[in-house]
C-alpha positions as CSV (number, residue, x, y, z in Angstrom):
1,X,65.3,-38.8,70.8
2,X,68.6,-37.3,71.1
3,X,71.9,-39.3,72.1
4,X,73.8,-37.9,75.0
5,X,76.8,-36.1,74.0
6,X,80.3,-37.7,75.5
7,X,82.1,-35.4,77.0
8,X,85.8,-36.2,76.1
9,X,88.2,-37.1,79.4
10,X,91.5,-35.7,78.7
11,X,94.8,-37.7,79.6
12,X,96.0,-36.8,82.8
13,X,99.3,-34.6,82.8
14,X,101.9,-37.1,82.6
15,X,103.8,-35.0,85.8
16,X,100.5,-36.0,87.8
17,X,102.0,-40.0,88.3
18,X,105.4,-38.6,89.8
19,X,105.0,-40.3,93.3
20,X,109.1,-39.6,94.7
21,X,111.2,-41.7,95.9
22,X,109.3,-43.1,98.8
23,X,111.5,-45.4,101.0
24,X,114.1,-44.9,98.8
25,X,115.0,-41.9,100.4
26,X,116.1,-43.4,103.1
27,X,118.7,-45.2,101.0
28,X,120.0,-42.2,99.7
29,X,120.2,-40.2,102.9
30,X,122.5,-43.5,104.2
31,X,124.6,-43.3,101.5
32,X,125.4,-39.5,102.1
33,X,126.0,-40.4,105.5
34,X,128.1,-42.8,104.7
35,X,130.0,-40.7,102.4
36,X,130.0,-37.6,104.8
37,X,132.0,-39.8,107.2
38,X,134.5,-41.2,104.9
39,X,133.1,-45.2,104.5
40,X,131.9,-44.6,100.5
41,X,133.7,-45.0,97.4
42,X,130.5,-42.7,96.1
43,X,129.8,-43.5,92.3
44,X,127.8,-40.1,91.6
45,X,126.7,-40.5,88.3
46,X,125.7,-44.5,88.8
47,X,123.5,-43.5,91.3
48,X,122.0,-40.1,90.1
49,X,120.9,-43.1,86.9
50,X,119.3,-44.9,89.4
51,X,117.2,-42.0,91.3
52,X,116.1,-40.8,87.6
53,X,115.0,-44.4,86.9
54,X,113.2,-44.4,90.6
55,X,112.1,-41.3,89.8
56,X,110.6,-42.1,86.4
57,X,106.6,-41.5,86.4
58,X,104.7,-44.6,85.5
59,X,101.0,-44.1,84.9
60,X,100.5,-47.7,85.1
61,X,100.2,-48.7,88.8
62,X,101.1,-52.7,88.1
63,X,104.7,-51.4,86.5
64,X,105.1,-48.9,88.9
65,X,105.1,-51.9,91.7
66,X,107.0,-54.4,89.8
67,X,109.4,-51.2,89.1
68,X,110.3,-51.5,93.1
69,X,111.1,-55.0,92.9
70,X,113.2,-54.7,90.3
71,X,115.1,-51.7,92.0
72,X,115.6,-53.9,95.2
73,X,118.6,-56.0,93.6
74,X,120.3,-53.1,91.2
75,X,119.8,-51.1,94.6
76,X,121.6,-53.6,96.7
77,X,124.5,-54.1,94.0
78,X,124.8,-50.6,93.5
79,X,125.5,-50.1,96.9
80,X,127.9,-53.1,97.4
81,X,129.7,-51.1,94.3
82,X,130.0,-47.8,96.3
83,X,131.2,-49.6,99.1
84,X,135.1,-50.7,99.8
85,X,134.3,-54.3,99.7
86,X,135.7,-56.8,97.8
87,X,133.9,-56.9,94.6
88,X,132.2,-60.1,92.8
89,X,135.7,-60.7,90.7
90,X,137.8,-61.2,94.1
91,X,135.2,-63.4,96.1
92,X,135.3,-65.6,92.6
93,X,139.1,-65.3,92.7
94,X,139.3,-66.4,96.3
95,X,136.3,-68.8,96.3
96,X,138.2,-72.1,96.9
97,X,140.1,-70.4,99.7
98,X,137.2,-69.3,101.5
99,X,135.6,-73.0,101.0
100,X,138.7,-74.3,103.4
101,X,137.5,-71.4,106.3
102,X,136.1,-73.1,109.1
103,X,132.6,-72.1,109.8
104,X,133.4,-70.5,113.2
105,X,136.1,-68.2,111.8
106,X,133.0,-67.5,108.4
107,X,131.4,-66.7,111.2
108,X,133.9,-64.2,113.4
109,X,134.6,-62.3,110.4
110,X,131.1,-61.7,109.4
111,X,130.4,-60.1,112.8
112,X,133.5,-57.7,112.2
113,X,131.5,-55.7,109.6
114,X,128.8,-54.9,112.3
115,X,129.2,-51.6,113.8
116,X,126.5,-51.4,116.2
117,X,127.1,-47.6,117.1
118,X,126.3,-47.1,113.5
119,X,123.8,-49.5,113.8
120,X,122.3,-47.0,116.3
121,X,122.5,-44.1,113.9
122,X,120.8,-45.6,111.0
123,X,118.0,-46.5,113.9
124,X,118.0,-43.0,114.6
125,X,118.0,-42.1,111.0
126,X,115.1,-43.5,110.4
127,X,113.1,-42.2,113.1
128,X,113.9,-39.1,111.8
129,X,113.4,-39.8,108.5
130,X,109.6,-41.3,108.9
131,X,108.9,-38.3,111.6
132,X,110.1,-35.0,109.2
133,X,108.3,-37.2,106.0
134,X,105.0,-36.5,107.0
135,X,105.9,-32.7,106.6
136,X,108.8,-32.2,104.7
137,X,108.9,-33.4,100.9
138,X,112.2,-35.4,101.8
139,X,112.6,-36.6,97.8
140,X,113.2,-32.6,96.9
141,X,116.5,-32.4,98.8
142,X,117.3,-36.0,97.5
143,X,117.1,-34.9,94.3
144,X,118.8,-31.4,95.0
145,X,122.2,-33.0,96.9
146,X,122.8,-35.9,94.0
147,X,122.5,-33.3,91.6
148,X,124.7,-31.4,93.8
149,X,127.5,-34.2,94.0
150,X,127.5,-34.9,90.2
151,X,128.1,-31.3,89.7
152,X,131.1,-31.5,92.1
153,X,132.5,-34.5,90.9
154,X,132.9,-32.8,87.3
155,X,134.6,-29.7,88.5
156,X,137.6,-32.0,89.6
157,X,139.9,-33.7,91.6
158,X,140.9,-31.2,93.5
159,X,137.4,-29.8,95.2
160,X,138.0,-31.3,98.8
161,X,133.8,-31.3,100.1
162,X,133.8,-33.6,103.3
163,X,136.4,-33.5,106.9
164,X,139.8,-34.8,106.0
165,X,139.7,-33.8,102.0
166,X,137.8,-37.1,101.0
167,X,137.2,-36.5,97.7
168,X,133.9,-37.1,96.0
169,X,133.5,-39.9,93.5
170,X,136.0,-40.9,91.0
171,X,139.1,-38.9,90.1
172,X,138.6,-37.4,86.6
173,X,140.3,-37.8,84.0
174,X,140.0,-34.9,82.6
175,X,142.8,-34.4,79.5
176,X,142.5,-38.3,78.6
177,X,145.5,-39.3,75.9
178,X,147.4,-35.7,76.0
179,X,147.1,-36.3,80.0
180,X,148.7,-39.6,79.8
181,X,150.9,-38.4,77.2
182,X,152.2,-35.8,79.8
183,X,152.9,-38.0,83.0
184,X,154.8,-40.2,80.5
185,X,156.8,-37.6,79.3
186,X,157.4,-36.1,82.8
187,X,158.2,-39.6,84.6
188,X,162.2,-39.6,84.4
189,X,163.4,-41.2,87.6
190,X,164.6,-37.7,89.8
191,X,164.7,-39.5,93.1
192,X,167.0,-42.3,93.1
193,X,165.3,-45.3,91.1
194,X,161.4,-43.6,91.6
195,X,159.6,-42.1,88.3
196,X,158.9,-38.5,88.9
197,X,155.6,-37.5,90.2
198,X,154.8,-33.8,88.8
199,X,151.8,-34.6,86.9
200,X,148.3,-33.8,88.4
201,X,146.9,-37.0,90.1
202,X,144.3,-37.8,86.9
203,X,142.9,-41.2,86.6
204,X,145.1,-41.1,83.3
205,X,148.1,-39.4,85.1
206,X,148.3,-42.4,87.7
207,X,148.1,-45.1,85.1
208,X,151.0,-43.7,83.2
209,X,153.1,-43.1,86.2
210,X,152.5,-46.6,87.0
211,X,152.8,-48.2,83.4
212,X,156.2,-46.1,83.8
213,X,157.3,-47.8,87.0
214,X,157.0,-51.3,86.0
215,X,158.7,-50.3,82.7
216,X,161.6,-48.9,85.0
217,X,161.3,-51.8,87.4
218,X,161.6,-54.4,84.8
219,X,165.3,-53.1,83.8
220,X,166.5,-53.6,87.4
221,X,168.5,-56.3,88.7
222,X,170.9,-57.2,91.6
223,X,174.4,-58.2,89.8
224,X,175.9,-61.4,91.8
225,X,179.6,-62.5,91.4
226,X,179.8,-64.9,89.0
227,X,182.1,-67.0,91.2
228,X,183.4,-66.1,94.7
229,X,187.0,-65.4,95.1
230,X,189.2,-67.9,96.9
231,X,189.1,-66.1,100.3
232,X,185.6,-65.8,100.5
233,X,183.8,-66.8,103.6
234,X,181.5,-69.5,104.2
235,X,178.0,-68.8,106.2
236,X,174.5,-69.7,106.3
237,X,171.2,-67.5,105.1
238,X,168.1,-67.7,107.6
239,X,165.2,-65.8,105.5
240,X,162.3,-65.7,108.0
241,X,159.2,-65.0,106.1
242,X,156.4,-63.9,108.6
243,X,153.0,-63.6,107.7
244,X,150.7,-60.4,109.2
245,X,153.3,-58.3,110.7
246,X,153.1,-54.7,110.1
247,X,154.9,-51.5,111.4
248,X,151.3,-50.8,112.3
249,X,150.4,-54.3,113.5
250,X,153.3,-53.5,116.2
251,X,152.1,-50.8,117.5
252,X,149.0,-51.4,117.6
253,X,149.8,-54.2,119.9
254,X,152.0,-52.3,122.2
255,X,155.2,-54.1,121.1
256,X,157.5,-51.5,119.6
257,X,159.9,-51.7,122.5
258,X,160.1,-55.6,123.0
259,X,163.5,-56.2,123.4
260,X,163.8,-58.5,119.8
261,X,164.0,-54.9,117.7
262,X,167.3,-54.3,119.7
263,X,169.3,-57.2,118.5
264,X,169.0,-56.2,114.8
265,X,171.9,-54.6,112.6
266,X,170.1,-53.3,110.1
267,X,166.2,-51.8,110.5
268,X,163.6,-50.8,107.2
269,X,161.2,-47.8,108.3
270,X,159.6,-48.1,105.0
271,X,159.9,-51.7,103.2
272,X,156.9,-52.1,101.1
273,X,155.9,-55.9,100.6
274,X,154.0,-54.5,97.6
275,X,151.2,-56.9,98.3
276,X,148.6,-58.0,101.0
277,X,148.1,-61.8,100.6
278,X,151.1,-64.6,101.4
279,X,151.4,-66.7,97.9
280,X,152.5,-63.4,95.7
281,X,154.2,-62.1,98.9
282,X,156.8,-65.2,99.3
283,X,156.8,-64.9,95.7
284,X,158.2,-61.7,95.3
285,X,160.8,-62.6,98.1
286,X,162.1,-65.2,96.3
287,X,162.1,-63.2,92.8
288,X,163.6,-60.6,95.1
289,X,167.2,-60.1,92.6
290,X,165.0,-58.5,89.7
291,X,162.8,-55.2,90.1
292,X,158.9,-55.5,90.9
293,X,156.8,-57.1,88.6
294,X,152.9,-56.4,88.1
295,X,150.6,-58.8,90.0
296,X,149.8,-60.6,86.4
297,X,153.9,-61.2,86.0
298,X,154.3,-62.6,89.1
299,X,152.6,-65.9,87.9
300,X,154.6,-65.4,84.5
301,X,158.7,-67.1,83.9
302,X,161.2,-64.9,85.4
303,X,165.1,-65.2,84.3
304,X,167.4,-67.6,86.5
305,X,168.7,-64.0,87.1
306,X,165.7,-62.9,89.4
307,X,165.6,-66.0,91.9
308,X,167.7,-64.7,95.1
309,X,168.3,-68.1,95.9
310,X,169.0,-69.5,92.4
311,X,171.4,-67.0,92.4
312,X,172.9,-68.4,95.5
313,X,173.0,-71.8,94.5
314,X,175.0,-70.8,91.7
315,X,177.9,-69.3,94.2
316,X,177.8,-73.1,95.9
317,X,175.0,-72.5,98.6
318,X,172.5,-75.4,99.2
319,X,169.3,-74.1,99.5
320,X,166.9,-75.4,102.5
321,X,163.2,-74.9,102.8
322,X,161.3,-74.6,106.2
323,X,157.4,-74.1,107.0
324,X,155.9,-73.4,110.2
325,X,152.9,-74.8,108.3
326,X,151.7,-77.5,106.2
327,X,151.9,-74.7,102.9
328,X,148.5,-77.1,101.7
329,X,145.8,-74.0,102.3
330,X,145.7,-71.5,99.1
331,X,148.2,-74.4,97.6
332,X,151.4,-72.3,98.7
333,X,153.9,-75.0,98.9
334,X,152.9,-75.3,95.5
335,X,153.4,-71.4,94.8
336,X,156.7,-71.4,96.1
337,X,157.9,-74.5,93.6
338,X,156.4,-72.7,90.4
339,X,156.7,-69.3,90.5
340,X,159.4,-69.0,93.4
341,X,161.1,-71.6,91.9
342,X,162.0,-72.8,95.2
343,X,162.6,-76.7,94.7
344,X,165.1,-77.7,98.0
345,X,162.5,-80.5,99.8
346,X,160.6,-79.4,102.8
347,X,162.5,-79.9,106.2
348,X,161.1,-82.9,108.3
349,X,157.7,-81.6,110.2
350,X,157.5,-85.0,112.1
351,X,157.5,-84.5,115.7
352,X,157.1,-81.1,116.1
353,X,154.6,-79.5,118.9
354,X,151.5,-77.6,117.7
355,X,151.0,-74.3,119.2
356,X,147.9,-73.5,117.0
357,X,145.2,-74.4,114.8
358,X,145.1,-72.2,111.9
359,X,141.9,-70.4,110.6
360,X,141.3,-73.5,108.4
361,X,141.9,-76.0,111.1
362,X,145.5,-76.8,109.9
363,X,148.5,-77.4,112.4
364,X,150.5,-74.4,112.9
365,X,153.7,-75.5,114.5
366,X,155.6,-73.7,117.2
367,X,158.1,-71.5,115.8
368,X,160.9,-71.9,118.5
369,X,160.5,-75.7,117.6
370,X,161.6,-75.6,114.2
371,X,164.4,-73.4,115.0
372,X,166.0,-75.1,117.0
373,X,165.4,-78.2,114.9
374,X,167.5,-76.1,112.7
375,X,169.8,-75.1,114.8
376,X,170.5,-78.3,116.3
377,X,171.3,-80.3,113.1
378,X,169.3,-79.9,109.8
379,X,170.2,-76.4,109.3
380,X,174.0,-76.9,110.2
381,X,176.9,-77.8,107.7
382,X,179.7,-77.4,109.4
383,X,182.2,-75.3,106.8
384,X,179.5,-75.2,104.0
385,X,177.6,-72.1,102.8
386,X,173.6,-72.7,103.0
387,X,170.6,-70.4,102.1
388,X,167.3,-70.9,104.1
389,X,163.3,-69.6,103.6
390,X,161.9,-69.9,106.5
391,X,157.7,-69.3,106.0
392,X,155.6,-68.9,109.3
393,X,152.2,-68.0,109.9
394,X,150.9,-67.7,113.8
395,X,149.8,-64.2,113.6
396,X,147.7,-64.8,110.8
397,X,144.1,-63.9,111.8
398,X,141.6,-66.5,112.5
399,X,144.8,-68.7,114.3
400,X,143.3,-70.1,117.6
401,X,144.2,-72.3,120.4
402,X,143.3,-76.0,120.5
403,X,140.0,-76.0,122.2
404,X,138.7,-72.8,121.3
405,X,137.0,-71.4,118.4
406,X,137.5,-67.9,118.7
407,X,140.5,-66.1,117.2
408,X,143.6,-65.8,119.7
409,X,145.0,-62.8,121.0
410,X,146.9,-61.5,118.0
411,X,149.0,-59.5,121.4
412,X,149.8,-62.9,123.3
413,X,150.7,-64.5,119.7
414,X,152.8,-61.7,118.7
415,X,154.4,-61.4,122.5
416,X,155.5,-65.1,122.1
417,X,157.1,-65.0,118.6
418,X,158.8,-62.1,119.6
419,X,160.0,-64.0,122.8
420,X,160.9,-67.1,120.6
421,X,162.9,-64.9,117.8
422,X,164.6,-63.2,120.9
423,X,165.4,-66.8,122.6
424,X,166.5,-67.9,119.1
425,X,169.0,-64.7,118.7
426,X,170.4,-65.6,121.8
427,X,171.1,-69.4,121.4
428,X,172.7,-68.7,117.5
429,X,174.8,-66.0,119.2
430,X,176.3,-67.9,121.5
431,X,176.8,-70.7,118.9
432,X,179.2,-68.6,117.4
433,X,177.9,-69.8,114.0
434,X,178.2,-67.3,111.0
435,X,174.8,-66.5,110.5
436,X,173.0,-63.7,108.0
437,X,169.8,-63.2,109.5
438,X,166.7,-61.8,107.0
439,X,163.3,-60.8,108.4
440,X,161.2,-60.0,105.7
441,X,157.2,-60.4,106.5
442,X,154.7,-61.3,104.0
443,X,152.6,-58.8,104.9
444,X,150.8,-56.6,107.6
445,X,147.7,-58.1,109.9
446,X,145.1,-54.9,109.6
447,X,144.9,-55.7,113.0
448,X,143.1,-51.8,113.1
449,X,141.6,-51.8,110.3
450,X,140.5,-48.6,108.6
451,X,137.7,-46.8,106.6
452,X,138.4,-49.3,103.7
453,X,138.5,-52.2,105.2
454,X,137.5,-54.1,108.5
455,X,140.1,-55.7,110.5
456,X,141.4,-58.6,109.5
457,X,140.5,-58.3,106.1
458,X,143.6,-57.4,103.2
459,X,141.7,-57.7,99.9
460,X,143.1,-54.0,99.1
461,X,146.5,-53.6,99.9
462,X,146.6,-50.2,102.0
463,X,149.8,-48.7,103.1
464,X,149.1,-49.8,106.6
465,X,149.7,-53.5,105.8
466,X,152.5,-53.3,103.3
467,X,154.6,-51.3,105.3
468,X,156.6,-53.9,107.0
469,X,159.3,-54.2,109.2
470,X,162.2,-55.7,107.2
471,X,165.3,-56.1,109.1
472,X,168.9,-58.1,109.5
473,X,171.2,-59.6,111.8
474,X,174.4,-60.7,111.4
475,X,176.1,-63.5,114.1
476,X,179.0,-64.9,114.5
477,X,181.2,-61.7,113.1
478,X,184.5,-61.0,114.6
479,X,183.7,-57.2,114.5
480,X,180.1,-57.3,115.2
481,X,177.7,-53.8,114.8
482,X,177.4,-51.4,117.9
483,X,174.9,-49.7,119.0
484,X,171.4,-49.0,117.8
485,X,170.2,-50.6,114.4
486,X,170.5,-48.4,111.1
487,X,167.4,-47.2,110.1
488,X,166.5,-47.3,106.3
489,X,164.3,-44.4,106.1
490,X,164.2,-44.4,102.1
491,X,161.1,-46.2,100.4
492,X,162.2,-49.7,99.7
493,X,161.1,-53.6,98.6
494,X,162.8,-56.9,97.9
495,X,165.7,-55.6,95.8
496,X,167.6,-53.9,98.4
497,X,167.5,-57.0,100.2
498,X,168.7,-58.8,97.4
499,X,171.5,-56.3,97.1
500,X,172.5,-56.5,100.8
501,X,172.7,-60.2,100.7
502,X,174.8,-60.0,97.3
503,X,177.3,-57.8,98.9
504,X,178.1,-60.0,101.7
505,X,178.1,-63.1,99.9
506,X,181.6,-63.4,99.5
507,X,181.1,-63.6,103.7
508,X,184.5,-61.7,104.4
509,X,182.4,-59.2,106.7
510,X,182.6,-62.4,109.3
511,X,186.2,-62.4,109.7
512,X,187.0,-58.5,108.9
513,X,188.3,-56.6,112.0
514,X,186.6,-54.0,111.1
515,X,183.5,-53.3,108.9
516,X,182.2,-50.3,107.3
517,X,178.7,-50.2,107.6
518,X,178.1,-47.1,106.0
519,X,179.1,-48.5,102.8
520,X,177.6,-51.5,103.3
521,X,174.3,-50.0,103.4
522,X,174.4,-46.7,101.2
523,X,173.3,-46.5,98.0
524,X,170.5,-48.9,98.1
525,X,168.1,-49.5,95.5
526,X,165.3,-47.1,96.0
527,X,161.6,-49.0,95.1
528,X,158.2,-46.6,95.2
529,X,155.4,-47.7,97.8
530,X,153.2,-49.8,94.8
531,X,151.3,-52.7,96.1
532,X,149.0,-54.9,93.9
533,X,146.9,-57.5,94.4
534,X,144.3,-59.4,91.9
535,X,142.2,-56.7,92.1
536,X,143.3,-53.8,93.6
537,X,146.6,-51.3,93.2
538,X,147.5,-48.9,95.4
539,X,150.7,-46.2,94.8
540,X,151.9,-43.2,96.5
541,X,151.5,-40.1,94.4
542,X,153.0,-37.2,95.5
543,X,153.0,-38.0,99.7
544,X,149.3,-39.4,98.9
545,X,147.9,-43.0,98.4
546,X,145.6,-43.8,95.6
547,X,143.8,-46.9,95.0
548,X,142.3,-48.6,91.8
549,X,139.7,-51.3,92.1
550,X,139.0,-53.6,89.6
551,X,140.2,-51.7,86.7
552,X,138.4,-48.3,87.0
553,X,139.3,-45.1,88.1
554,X,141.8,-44.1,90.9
555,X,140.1,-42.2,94.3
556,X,142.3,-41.3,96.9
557,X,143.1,-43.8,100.0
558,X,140.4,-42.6,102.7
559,X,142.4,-41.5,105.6
């Protein structure tokens, strides 16, 4: 009897277990949406790794389903990654910060990042996308379009592919060392104290032009008298530090012609705070007599040289220390004693009204209040010279009224510090007290908000919130400014107020009959738009902002 011949079963075609991308395509196709309108920092090489390993035929079927579970998390970070948000290192960074958030403002900013006309879309999308499936292999053009975007990212910087220029990707860095070896040899300051700016905008380009700018910045300094001559004047410094106050901010809230902007002598168009977040912002202030530092030097010694009012204390003036807060949350009291080296003892806060409950349930104290506390007696020394830093916060957002859990009106908060400054102006002008008057805020409110970012949030410091609106008054002079304020249109930071303060100090501009304010204010120090937090730099590079996160590459600022 005769065994059956086996008839041998070949191995099927290894092709025959490529299944697409299933629901993945979906992902992809809200990604691309994403990135067609501007709301994607689009890693195209990260993600065309992914699709392949989507994409990667697996004959067995218990691997192939444990490959999709596996994808869910490294899908999920990836597209964290391509998004603007703040990024594992800055949540760390700011963990203890966020722990003192009350839950109802946790709560007010998580609703921010729902955009429920998008929402809508992606509801749409998916209709779409589960209709034209049954007919159209979706996973084809999938495939075809992230092939497509790698190949564009590679040709360069320059290839502009969706409305508005938004580039692609990463900037390449195409020429490496000899690139960087370039820039370096090309930035020589040609516009006033700025590094020149004629290398293409490489990833390697911008990192030397800014390795070059804190090289230049850290030779700059203010030069104080060492003594003041026997004639000089005796007056009193009022630094008011305000926190979330932005050219934009203003606008935004309809309050570029409240009457406060009239009073001032001197006006900033372009004063960078060169940071988003308060402690490094009052920190820089006070290291205002020395050029801008990095974001890791700020929490490094300075000279005696760099501290504005260490310098003034030399020249006899006793420094004074006011909050509009208790400076506990994020430790900045604390801040200001280390790395600000600000040591006068904080002004008496016992007494004083509450006009808010800030975002962590802390008092914040009316402004007006504390003023006038100054004004009235701690802040006067009749014929002695005195410098004070003023801090106050109630436009930060998440401040509400006592009561209520939902953020105030950053328009009604901003409508009644205006009114209180005004007031204030008013009362120390008729005091006839010889006052120099500093406005320098900490830092714009994103009030808007923008592509990047939702509003309220600063974790990368965008040219919307650093641009702030710097400005000074001087009362009690015996030829006071006429007319409109003069506008500093040139880019500028803390050491051109450190310079303007230094050339009054002598305080003879109180009692000349006439003053030339031309002089007084030409020549400047010039300081290029730079801003830095922990995590993320931002720079103007030839009329264009760039931003770094984390480290990598530099993309352009989506406008």
């Amino acid at each position: 009897m005769t065994k059956p011949t086996k008839t041998a079963v070949s191995p099927s075609p290894f092709w025959q277990y490529w299944r697409g991308l299933s629901g993945w395509n979906f992902y992809f196709l809200v990604k691309f949406g994403l990135l067609w309108a501007g709301y994607l920092n689009f890693h195209a090489l990260q993600n065309l790794v992914f699709m392949a390993f989507l994409l990667l035929p697996i004959p067995n079927s218990k691997l192939h389903k444990w490959r999709h579970w596996i994808a869910i998390p490294i899908g999920f970070a990836l597209f964290w990654h391509d998004t603007w948000l703040p990024g594992p290192e800055s949540i760390f960074s700011q963990g203890s910060q966020l722990a003192g958030f009350s839950m109802d403002y946790i709560i007010d900013l998580v609703t921010r990042f729902i955009n429920w006309q998008m929402v809508g879309l992606f509801f749409v999308g998916l209709v779409a996308w589960l209709f034209l499936s049954q007919w159209v292999r979706v996973t084809v053009f999938i495939v075809a379009a992230m092939l497509w975007l790698n190949l564009i990212t590679v040709v360069g910087p320059n290839f502009s592919l969706f409305p508005g220029g938004q580039q692609t990707g990463t900037v390449t860095t195409t020429g490496g060392t000899a690139a960087a070896t370039i820039a370096t040899a090309n930035a020589k300051p040609v516009v006033g104290d700025i590094p020149a700016q004629t290398a293409p905008p490489t990833s390697a380009n911008l990192n030397a032009w800014l390795s070059s700018f804190y090289a230049a910045e850290d030779k700059r300094q203010t030069t104080f008298p060492t003594a003041l001559p026997a004639d000089a004047q005796p007056f009193e410094l009022l630094v008011i530090n305000i926190c979330s106050l932005s050219w934009d901010d203003i606008e935004a809230a309809g309050l570029m012609q409240h009457p406060l902007w009239s009073h001032f002598d001197i006006v900033f168009k372009h004063f960078n705070s060169a940071t988003s977040y308060s402690g490094p912002a009052a920190i820089r202030l006070l290291r205002a007599s020395c050029g801008q530092p990095s974001h890791t030097n700020l929490y490094s010694p300075a000279g005696k040289q760099c501290y504005l009012f260490d310098n003034l204390a030399t020249l006899g003036f006793k420094n004074q220390l006011m909050l509009g807060h208790n400076g506990v949350f994020g430790d900045f009291l604390k801040e200001l004693r280390n790395y600000g080296d600000m040591q006068a003892p904080l002004m008496d806060q016992k007494g004083l009204p509450v006009s808010l409950l800030g975002f962590d349930g802390s008092p914040v104290y009316d402004d007006l209040a504390v003023l006038n506390r100054w004004l009235e007696g701690e802040g006067k020394e009749n014929g002695e010279r005195t410098a004070t830093f003023f801090n106050i916060l109630p436009l930060h957002d998440g401040n509400h009224f006592a009561g209520q859990s939902k953020t105030a009106d950053y328009k009604v908060r901003a409508q009644k510090l205006f009114d209180e400054l005004d007031s204030f102006f008013t009362e120390l002008e008729k005091s006839g007290r010889k006052v120099m008057v500093v406005i320098a805020p900490e830092h714009g409110g994103a009030l808007k908000g923008d592509k990047m970012q939702v509003s309220g949030l600063r974790d990368i410091p965008s040219p919307n919130i650093t641009n702030v609106p710097a400005a000074i008054k001087f009362f009690g002079m015996k030829a006071p400014h006429q007319g409109s304020a003069i506008e500093i249109d040139q880019p500028s930071s803390y050491l051109a107020i450190s310079e303007l303060v230094a050339r009054a100090v002598d305080g003879k501009m109180f009692t000349e009959d006439s003053v030339n304010w031309d002089q007084y204010t030409s020549n400047l120090p010039q300081t290029a738009p730079v801003s830095e937090n922990s995590n993320a730099v931002v720079i103007q590079y030839q009329g264009k902002p760039y931003v770094r996160l984390n480290g990598g590459d530099w993309v352009p600022y989506p406008q």
